[in-house]
C-alpha positions, -999 to +999 in steps of 0.1 A: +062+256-207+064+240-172+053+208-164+035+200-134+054+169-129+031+155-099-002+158-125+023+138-151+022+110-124+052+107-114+050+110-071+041+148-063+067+168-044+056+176-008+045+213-021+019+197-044+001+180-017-008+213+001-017+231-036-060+234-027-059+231-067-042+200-075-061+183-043-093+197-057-091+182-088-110+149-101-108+121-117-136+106-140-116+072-138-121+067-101-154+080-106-158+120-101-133+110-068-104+135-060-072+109-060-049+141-050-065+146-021-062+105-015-026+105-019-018+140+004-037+120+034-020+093+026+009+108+034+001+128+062-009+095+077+024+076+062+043+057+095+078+065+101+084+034+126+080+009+093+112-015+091+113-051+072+118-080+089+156-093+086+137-128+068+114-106+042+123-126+014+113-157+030+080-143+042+070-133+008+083-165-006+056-183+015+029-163+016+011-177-014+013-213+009-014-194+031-027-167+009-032-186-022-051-214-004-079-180+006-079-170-033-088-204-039-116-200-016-101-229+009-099-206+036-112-172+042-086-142+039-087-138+076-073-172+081-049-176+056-036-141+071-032-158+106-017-189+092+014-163+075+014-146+105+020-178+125+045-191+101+067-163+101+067-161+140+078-195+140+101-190+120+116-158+135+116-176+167+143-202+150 
């Protein structure tokens, strides 16, 4: 028997995402939507240029300091993101 590993959900191989069938298929959890089809975009649109800043452990150490205060509802999500933003630019500028 073969095993479509990529409908077992475990991360499809690149020649799943251009199978019509698997990216025609739906999903009654997300509501008649086709995730496949989700996912294969996703990837298409996937950035190669992505690289973590040399202080990512620090950045997400502090980020519940400004995003917390937004899931408090002490400032809006917009705000808290500025606030991260201009704490790790601060701190990259040390």
């Amino acid at each position: 028997m073969k095993v479509n590993l990529a409908q077992e959900g475990i991360p499809p191989l690149k020649s799943t995402l251009g199978d019509p069938q698997y990216l025609a298929q739906t999903d009654d959890f997300f509501g008649g939507q086709k995730p496949h089809a989700v996912i294969a975009q996703a990837y298409k649109d996937m950035r190669t240029d992505f690289t973590y800043l040399s202080y990512t452990a620090y950045a997400n150490s502090i980020a519940v300091d400004s995003i917390g205060q937004s899931y408090h509802g002490k400032l809006t999500l917009h705000e808290a993101l500025q606030q991260w933003g201009e704490s790790l630019k601060k701190y990259g500028e040390e």
